[in-house]
PATI-98076 format. One record per atom (N, C-alpha, C): chain; atom name; x, y, z. Coordinates in Angstrom, 1 decimal, padded with zeros to 4 digits. Layout:
<nodes>
NODE A CA X Y Z;
...
</nodes>
This chain:
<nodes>
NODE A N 070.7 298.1 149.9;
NODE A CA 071.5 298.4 148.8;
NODE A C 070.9 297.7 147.5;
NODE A N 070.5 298.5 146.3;
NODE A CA 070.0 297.9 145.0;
NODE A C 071.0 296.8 144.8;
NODE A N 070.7 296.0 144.0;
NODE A CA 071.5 294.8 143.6;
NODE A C 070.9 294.3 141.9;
NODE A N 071.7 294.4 141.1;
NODE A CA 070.9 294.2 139.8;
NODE A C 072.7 293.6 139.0;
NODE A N 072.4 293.3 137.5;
NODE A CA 073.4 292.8 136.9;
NODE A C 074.6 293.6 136.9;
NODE A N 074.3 294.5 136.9;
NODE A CA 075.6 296.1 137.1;
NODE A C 076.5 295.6 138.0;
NODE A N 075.6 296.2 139.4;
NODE A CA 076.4 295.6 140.2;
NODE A C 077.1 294.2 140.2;
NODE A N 076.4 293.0 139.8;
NODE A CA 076.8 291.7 140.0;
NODE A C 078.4 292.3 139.6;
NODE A N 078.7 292.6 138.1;
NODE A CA 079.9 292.5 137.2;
NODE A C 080.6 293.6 137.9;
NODE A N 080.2 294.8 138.8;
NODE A CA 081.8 295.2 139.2;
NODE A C 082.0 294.7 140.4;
NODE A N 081.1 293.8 141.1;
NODE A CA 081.6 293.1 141.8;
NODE A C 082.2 291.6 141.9;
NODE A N 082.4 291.3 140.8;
NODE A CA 083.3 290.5 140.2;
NODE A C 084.8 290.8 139.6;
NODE A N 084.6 292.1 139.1;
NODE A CA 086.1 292.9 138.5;
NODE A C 086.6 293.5 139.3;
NODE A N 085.8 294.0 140.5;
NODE A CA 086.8 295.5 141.4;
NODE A C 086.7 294.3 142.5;
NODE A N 087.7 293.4 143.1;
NODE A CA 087.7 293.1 144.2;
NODE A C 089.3 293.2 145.2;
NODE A N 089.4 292.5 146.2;
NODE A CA 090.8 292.8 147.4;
NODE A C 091.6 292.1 146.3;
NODE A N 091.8 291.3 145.1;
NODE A CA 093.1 290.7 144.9;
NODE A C 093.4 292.1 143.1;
NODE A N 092.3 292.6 142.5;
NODE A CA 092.7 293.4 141.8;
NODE A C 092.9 295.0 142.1;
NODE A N 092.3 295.4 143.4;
NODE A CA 092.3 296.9 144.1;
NODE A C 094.0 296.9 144.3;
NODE A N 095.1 296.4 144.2;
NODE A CA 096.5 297.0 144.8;
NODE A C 097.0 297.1 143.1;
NODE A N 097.0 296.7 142.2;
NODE A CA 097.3 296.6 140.9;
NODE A C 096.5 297.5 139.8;
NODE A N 095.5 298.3 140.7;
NODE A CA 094.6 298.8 139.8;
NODE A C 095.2 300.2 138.9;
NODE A N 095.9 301.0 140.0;
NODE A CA 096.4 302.2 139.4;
NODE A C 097.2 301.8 138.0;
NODE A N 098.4 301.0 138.3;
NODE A CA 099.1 300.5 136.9;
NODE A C 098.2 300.0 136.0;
NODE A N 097.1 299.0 136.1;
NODE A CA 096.7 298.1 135.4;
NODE A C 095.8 299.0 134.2;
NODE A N 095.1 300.4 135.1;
NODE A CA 094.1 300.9 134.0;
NODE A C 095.1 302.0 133.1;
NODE A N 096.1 302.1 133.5;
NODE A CA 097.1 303.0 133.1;
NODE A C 097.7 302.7 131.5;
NODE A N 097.5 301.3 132.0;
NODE A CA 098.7 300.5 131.3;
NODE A C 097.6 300.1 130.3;
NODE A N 096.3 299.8 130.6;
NODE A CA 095.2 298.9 129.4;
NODE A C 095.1 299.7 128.9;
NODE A N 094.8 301.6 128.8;
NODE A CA 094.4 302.5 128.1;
NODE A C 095.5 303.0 127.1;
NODE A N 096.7 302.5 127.2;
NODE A CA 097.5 303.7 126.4;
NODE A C 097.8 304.7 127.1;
NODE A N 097.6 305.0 128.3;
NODE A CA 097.7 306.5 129.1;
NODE A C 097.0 307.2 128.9;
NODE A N 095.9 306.8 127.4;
NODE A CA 094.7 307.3 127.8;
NODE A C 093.7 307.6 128.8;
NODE A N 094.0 306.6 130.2;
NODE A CA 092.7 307.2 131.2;
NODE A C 093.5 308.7 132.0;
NODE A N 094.7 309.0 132.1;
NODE A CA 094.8 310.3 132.2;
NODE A C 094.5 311.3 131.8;
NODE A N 094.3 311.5 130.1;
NODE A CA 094.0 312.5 129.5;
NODE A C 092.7 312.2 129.8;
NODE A N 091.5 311.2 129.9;
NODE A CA 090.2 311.5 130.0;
NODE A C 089.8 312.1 131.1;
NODE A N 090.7 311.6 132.1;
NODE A CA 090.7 312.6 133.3;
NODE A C 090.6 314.1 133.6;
NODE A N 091.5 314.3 133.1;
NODE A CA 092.3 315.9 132.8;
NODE A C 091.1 316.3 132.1;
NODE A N 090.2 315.6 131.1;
NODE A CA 089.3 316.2 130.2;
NODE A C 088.1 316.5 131.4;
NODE A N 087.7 315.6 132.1;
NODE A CA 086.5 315.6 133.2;
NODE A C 086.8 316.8 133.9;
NODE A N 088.2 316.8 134.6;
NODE A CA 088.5 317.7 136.2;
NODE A C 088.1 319.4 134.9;
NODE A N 088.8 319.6 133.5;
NODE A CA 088.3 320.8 133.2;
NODE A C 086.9 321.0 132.8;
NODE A N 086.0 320.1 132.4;
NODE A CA 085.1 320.9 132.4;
NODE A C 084.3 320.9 133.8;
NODE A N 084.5 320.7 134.6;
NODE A CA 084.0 321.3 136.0;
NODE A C 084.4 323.0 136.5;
NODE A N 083.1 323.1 136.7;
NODE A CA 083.2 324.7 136.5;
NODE A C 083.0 324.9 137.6;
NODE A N 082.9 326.6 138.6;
NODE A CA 082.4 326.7 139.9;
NODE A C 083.8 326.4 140.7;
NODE A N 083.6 326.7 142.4;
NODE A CA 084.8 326.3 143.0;
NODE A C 084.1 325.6 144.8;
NODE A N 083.4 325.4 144.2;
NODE A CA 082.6 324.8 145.4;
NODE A C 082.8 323.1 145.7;
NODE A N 081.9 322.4 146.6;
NODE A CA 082.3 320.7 146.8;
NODE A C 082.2 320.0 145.7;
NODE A N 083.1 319.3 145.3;
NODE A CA 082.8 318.3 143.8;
NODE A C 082.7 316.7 144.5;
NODE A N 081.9 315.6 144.2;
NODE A CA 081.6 314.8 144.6;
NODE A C 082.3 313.7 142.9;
NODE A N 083.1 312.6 143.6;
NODE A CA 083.5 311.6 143.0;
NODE A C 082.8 310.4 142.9;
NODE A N 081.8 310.0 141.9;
NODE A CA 081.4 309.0 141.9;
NODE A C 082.0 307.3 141.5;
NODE A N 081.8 306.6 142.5;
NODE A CA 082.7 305.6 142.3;
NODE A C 084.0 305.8 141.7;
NODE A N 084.8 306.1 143.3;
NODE A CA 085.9 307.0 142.9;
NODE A C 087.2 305.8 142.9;
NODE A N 086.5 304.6 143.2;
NODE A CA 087.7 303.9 143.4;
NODE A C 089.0 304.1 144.5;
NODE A N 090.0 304.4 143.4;
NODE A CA 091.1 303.7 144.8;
NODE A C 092.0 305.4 144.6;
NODE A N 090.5 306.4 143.8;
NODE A CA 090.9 307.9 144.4;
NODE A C 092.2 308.7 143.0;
NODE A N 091.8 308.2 142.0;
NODE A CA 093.1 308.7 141.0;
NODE A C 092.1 309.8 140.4;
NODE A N 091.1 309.6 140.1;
NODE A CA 090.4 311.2 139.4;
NODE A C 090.2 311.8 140.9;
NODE A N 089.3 311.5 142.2;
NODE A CA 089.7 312.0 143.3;
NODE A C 090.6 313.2 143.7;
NODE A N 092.0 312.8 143.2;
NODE A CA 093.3 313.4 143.6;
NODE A C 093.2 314.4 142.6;
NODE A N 092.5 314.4 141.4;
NODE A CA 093.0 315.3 140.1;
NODE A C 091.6 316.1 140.4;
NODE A N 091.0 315.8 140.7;
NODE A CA 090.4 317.4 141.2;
NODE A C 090.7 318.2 142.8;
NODE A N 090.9 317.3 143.6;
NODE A CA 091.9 317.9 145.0;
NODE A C 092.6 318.6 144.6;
NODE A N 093.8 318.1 143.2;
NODE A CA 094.7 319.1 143.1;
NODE A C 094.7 320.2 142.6;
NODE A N 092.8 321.0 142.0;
NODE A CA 093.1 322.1 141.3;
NODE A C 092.3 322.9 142.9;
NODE A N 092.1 322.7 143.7;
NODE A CA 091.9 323.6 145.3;
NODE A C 090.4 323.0 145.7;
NODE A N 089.8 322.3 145.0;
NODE A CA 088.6 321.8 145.6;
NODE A C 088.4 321.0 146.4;
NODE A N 087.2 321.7 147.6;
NODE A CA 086.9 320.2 148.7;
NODE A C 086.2 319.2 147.6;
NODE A N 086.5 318.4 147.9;
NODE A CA 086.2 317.0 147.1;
NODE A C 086.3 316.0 147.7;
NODE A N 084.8 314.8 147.6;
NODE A CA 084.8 313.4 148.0;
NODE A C 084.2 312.5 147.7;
NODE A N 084.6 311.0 148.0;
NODE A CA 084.9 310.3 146.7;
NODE A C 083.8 309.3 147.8;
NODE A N 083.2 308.2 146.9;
NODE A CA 082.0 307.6 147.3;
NODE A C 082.0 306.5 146.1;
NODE A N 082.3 304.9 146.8;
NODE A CA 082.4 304.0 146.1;
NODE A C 081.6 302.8 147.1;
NODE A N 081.6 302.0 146.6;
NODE A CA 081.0 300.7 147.0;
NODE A C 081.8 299.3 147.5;
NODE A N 083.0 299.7 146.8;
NODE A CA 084.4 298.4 146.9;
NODE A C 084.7 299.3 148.3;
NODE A N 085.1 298.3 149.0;
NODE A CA 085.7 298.9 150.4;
NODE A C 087.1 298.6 150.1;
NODE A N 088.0 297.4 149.3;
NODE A CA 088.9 297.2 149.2;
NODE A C 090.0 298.5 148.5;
NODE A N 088.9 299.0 147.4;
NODE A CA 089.5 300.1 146.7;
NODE A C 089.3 301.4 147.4;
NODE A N 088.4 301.6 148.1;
NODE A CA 088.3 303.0 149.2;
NODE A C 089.5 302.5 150.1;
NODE A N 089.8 301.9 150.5;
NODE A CA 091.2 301.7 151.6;
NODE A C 092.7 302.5 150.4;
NODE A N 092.2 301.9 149.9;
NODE A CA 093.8 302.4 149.1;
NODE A C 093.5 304.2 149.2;
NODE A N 092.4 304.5 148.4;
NODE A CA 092.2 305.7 148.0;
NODE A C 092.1 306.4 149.9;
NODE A N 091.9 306.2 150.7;
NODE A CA 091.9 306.6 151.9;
NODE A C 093.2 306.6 152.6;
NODE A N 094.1 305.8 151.7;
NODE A CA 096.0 305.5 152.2;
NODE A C 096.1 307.0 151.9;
NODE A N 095.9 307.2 150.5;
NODE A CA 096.1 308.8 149.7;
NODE A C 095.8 309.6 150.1;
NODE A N 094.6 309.9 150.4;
NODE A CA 094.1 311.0 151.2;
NODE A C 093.2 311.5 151.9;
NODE A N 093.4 310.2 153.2;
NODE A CA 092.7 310.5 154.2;
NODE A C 091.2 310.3 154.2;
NODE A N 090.2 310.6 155.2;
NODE A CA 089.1 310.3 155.1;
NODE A C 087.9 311.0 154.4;
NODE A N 088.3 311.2 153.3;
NODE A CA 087.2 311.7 152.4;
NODE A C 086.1 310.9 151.4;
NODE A N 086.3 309.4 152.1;
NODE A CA 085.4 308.9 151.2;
NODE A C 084.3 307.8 152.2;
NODE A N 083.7 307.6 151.4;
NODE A CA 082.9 306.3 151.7;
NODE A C 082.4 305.8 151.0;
NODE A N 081.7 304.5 152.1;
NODE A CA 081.0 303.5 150.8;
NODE A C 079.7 303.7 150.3;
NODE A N 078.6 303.5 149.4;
NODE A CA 077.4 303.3 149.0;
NODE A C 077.5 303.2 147.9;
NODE A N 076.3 303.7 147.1;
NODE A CA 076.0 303.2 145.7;
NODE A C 075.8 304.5 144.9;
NODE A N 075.8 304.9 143.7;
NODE A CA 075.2 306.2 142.9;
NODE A C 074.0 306.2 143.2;
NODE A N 073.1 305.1 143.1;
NODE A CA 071.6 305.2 142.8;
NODE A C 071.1 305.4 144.3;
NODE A N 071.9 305.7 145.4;
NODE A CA 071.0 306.2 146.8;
NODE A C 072.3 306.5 147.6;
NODE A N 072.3 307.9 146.8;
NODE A CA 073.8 308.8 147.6;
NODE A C 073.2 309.0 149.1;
NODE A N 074.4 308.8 149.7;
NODE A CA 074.0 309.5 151.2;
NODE A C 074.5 310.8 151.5;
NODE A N 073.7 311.9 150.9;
NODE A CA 074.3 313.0 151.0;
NODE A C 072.6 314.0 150.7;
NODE A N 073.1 315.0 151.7;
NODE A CA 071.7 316.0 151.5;
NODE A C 071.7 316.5 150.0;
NODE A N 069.9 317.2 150.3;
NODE A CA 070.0 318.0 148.9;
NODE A C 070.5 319.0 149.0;
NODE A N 071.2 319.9 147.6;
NODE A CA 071.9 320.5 147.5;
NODE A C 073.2 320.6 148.3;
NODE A N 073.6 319.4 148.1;
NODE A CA 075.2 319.5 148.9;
NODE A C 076.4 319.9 147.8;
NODE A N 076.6 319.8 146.6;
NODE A CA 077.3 319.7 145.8;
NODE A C 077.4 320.5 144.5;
NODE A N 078.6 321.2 143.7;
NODE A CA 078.6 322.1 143.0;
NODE A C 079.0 321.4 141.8;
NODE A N 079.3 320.0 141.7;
NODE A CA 079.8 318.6 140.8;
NODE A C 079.9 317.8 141.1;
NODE A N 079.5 317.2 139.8;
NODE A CA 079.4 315.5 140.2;
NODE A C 080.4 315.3 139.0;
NODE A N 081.3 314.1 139.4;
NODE A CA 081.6 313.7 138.4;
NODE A C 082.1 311.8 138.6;
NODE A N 082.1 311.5 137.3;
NODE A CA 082.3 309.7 137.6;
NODE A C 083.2 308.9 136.1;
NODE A N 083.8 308.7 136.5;
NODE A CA 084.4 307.5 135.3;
NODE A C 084.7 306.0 135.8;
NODE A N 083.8 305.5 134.6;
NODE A CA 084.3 304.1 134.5;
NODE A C 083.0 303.6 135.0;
NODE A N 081.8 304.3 135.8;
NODE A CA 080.5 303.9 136.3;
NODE A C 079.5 303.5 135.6;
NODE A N 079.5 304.4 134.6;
NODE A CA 077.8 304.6 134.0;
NODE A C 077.5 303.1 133.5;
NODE A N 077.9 302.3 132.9;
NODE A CA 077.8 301.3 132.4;
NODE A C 077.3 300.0 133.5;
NODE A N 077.5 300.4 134.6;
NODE A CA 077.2 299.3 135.7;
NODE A C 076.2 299.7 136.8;
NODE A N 075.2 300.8 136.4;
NODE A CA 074.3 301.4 137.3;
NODE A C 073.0 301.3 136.5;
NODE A N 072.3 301.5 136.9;
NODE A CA 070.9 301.8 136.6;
NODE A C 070.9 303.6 136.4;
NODE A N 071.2 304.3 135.4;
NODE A CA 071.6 305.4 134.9;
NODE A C 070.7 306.5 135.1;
NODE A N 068.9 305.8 135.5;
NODE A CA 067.8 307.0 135.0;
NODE A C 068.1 307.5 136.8;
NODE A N 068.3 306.3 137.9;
NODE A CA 068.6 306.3 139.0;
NODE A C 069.5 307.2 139.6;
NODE A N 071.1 307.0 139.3;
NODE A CA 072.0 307.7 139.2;
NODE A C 071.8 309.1 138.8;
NODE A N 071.0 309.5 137.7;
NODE A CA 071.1 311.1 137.6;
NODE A C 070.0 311.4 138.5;
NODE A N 069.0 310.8 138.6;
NODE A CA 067.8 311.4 139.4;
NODE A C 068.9 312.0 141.0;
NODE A N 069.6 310.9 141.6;
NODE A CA 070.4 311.4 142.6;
NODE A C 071.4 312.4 142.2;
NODE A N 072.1 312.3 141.3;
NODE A CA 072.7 313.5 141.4;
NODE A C 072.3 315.3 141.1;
NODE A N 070.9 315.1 140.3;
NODE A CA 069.5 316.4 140.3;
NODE A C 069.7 316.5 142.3;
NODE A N 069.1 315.8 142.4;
NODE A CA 069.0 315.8 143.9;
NODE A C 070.4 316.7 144.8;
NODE A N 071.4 316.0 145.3;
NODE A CA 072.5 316.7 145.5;
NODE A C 072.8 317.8 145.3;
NODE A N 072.8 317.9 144.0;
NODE A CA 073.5 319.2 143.1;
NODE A C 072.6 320.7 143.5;
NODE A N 073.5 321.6 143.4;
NODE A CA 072.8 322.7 143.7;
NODE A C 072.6 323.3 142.6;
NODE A N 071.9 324.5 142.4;
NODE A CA 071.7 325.1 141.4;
NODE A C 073.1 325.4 140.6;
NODE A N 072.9 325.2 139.7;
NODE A CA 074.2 325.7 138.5;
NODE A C 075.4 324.9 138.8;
NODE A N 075.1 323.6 139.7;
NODE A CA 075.8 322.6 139.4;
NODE A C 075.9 321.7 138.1;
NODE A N 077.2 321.2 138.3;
NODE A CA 077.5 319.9 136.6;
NODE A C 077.6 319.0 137.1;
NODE A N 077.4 318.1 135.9;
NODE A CA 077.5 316.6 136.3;
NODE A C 078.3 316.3 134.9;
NODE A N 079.3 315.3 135.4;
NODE A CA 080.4 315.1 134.4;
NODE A C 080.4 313.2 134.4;
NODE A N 079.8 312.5 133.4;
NODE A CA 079.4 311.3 133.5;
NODE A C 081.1 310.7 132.1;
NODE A N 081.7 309.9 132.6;
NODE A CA 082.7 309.6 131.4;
NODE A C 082.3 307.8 131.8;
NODE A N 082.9 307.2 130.6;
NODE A CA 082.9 305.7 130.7;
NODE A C 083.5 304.9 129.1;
NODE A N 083.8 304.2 128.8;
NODE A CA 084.0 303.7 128.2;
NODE A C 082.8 303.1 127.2;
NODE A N 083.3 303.1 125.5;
NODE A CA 081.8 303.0 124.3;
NODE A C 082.5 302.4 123.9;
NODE A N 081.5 301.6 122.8;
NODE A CA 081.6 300.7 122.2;
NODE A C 081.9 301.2 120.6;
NODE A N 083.0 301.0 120.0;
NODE A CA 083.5 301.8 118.8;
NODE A C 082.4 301.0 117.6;
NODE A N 082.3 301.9 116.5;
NODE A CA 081.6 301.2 115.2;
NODE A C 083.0 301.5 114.3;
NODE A N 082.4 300.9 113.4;
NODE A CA 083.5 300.8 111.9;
NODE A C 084.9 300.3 111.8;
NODE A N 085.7 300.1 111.3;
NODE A CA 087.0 299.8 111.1;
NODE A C 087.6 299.8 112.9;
NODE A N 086.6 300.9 114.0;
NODE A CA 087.9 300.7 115.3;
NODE A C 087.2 299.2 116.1;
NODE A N 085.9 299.0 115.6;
NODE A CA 085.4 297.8 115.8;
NODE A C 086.4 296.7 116.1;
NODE A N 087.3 296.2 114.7;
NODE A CA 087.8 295.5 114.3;
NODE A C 089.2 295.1 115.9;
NODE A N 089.6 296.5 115.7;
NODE A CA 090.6 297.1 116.5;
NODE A C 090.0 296.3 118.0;
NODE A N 089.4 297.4 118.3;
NODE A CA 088.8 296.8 119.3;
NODE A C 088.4 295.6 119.8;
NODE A N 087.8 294.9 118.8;
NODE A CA 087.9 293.0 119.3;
NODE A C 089.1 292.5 119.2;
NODE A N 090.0 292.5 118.6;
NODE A CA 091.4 292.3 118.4;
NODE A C 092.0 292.6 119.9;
NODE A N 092.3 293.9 120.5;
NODE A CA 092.5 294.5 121.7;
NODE A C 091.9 293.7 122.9;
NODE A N 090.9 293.3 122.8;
NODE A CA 090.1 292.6 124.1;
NODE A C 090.4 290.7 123.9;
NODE A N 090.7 290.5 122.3;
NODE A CA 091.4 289.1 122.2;
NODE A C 092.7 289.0 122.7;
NODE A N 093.7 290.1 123.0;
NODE A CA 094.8 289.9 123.6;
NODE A C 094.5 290.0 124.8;
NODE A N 093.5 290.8 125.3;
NODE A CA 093.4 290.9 127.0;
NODE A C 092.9 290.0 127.7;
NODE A N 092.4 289.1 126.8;
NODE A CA 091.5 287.6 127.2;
NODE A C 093.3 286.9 127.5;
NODE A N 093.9 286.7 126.6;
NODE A CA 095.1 286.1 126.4;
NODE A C 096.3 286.2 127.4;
NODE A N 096.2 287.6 128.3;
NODE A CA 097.0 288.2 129.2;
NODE A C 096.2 288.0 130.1;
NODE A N 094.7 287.5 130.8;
NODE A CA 094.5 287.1 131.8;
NODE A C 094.6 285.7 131.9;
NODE A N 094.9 285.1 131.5;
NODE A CA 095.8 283.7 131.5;
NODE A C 097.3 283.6 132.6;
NODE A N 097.8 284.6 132.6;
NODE A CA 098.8 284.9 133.0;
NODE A C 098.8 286.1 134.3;
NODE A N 097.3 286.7 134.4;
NODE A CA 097.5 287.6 135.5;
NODE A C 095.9 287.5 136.6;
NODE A N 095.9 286.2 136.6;
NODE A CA 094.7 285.7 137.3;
NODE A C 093.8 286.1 137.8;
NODE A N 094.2 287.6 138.5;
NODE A CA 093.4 288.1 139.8;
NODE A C 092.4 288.7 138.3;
NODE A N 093.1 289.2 137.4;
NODE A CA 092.3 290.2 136.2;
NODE A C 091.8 289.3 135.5;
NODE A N 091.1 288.1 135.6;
NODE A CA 091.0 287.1 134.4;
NODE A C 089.3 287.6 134.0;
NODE A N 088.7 287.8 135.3;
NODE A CA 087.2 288.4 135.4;
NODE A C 087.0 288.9 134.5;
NODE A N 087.9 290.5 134.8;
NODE A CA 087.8 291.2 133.9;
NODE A C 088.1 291.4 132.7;
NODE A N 089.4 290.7 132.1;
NODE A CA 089.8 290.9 130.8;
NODE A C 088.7 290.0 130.0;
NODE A N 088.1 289.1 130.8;
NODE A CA 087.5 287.8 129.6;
NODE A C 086.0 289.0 129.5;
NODE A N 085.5 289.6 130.5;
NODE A CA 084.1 290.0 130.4;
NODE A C 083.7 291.9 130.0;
NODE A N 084.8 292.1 130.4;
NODE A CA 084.7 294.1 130.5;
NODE A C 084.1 294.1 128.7;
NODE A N 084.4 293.7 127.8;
NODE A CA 083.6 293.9 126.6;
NODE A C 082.7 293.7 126.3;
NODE A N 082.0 292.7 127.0;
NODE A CA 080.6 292.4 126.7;
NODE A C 079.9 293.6 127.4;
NODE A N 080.0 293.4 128.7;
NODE A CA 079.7 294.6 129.7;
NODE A C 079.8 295.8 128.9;
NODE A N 080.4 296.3 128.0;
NODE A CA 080.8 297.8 127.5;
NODE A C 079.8 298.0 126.3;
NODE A N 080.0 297.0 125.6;
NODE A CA 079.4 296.7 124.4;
NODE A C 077.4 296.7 124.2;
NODE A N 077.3 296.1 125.3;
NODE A CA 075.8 295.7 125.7;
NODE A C 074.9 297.3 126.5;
NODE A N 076.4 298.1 127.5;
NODE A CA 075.8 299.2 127.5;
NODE A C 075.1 299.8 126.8;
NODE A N 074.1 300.9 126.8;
NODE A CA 073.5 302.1 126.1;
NODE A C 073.4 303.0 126.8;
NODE A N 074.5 303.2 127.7;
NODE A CA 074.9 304.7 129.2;
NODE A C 074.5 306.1 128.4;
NODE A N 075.0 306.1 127.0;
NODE A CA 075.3 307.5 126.8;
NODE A C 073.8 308.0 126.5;
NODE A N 073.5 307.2 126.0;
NODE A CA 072.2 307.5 125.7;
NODE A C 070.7 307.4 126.8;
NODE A N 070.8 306.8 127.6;
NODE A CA 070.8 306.6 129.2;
NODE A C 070.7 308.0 129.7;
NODE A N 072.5 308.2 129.9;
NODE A CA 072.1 309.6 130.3;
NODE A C 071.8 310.7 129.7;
NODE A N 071.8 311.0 128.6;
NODE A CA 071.2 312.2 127.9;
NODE A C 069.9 312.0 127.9;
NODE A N 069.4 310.9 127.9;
NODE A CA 067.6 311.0 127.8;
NODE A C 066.9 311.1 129.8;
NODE A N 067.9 310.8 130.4;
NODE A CA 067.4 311.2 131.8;
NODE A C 068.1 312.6 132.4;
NODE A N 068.7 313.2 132.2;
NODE A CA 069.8 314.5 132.3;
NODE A C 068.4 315.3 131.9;
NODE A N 067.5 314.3 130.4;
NODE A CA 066.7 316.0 130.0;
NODE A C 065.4 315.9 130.4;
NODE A N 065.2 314.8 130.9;
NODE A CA 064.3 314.2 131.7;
NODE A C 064.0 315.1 132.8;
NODE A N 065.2 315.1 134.0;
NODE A CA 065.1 315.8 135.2;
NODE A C 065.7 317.4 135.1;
NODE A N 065.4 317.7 133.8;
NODE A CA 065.6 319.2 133.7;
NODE A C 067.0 319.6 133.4;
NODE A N 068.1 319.0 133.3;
NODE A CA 069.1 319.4 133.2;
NODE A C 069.4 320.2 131.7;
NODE A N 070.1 321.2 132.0;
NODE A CA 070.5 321.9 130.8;
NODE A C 071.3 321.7 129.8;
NODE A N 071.9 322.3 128.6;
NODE A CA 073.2 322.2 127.7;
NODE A C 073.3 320.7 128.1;
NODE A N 072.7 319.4 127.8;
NODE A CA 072.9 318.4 128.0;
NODE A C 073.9 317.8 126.5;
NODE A N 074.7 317.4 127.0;
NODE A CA 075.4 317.1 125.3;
NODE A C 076.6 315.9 126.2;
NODE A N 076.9 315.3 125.0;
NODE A CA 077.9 313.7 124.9;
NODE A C 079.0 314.2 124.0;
NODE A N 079.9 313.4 124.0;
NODE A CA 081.3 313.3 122.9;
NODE A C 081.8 312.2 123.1;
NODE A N 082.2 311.5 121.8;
NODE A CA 083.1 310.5 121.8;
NODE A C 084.4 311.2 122.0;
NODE A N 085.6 310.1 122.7;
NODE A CA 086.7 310.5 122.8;
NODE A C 087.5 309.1 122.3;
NODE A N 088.6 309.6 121.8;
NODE A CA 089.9 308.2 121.1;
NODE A C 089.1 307.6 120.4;
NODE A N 089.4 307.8 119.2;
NODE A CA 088.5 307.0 118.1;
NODE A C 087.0 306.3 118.7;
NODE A N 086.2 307.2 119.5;
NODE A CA 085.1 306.3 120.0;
NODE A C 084.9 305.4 121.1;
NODE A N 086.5 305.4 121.4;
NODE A CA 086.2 304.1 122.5;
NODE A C 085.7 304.3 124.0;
NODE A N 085.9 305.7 124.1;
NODE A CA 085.2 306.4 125.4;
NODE A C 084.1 307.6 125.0;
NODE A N 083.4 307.9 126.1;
NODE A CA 082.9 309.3 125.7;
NODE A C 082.3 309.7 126.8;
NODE A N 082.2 311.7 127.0;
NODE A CA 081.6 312.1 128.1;
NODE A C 080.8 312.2 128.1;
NODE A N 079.6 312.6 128.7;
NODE A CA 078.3 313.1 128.5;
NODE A C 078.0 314.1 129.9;
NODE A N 077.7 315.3 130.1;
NODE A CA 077.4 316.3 131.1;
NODE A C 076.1 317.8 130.9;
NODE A N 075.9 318.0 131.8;
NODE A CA 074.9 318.5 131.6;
NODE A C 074.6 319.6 133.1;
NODE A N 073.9 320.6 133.1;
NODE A CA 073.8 321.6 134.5;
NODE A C 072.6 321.8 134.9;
NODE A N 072.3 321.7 136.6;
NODE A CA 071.2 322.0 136.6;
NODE A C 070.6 323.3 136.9;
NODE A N 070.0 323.5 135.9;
NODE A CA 069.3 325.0 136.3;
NODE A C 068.9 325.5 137.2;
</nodes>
C-alpha cells in the first residue's frame, strides 16, 4: 500500500474512536451542506450501469446513489468506517486505496468521491480511475477548497471555533486542530483537471460550490 503525507493525515482523522460519530459530526460541521454536495455528485452521474465509491467511508454518498437503482460499491482504506457502512448495506465494499484500485479494466460506468482528493496523490488516482472506467464513463471528484477574499476571513474564524470545540470532543481534536491546513495546502482541483486531460478525459471542467469552500471537478472518458 503507498504510504505518503495524505495518507499519514486521514489516518490520523478517520480512526475507531471518530468512525461512530461521523455521520452527525460532518452533517453538523457543514451546515447540512454535505448533503446538498452530495445530491449535486449522485446527479451529475449519468448512464445506469456500476458506479464505484471512492473512499466511501461509513457509506452516506454510497446509499445516495443505491437509492437512485444503481449497482454500486464503495472502497475505503479505514476498516473502522467500512464496518459501519457494511451495518447499512451489507457487503459491497472493501478496503484499499484510490491510487491501486482492485478492480479490472473497464469495470465501471462512475467513479465518484468526496472528501478524498486532498489526501491522495491525484495524477495516481485518476490514472486508476481512466483505467476502470469504461468508455463513456464519469468521474465525479468533490472535496473541500480553500476560499479567497472576505470568505477567507469567515473561514479562519470557522476553523478557530472548531479548534475550540475539539477541546471538548477529544476523539475530533486531530481533526478540528489540522483539517485546514490539510485543505488549504491542497491544489486537488487543479491536480485533477491537469491529469483528467492528461489521460484523455473529456468536457473536463471544476466548480466552486458555497461561497468557494468546496468544489467539483469531473470529466468522461471517451
Amino acid at each position: 500500500m503507498l504510504v505518503h503525507a495524505g495518507h499519514a493525515s486521514a489516518r490520523k482523522f478517520f480512526t475507531q474512536s471518530t468512525a461512530p460519530g461521523y455521520d452527525a459530526v460532518v452533517g453538523i460541521t457543514t451546515f447540512g451542506r454535505d448533503a446538498a454536495w452530495k445530491r449535486e455528485i449522485v446527479e451529475a452521474v449519468t448512464g445506469r450501469g456500476p458506479v464505484l465509491d471512492l473512499a466511501c467511508g461509513t457509506g452516506i454518498l454510497t446509499y445516495k446513489v443505491k437509492e437512485t437503482g444503481r449497482q454500486v460499491a464503495g472502497l475505503d482504506f479505514t476498516l473502522d468506517y467500512l464496518e459501519i457502512a457494511k451495518d447499512k448495506m451489507g457487503p459491497l465494499f472493501v478496503q484499499g486505496t484510490a491510487e491501486v484500485l482492485p478492480y479490472r479494466e473497464g469495470t465501471f460506468d462512475a467513479i465518484v468521491s468526496s472528501y478524498l482528493a486532498k489526501y491522495v496523490d491525484v495524477g495516481l488516482m485518476v490514472e486508476e480511475c481512466w483505467r476502470v472506467l469504461r468508455p463513456g464513463g464519469i468521474v465525479v471528484l468533490h472535496d473541500f477548497a480553500c476560499p479567497g477574499g472576505a470568505m477567507r476571513s469567515l473561514w479562519d474564524a470557522y476553523f478557530a471555533a472548531l479548534r475550540l470545540a475539539g477541546t471538548f470532543a477529544r476523539s475530533w481534536k486531530p481533526v478540528f486542530d489540522g483539517l485546514d491546513g490539510v485543505i488549504c495546502q491542497s491544489r486537488w482541483e487543479k491536480q485533477a483537471i491537469d491529469s483528467m486531460q492528461k489521460c484523455g478525459f473529456q468536457g473536463v471542467a471544476g466548480k466552486r460550490l458555497t461561497a468557494g469552500t468546496a468544489a467539483i471537478v469531473a470529466g468522461r472518458k471517451h
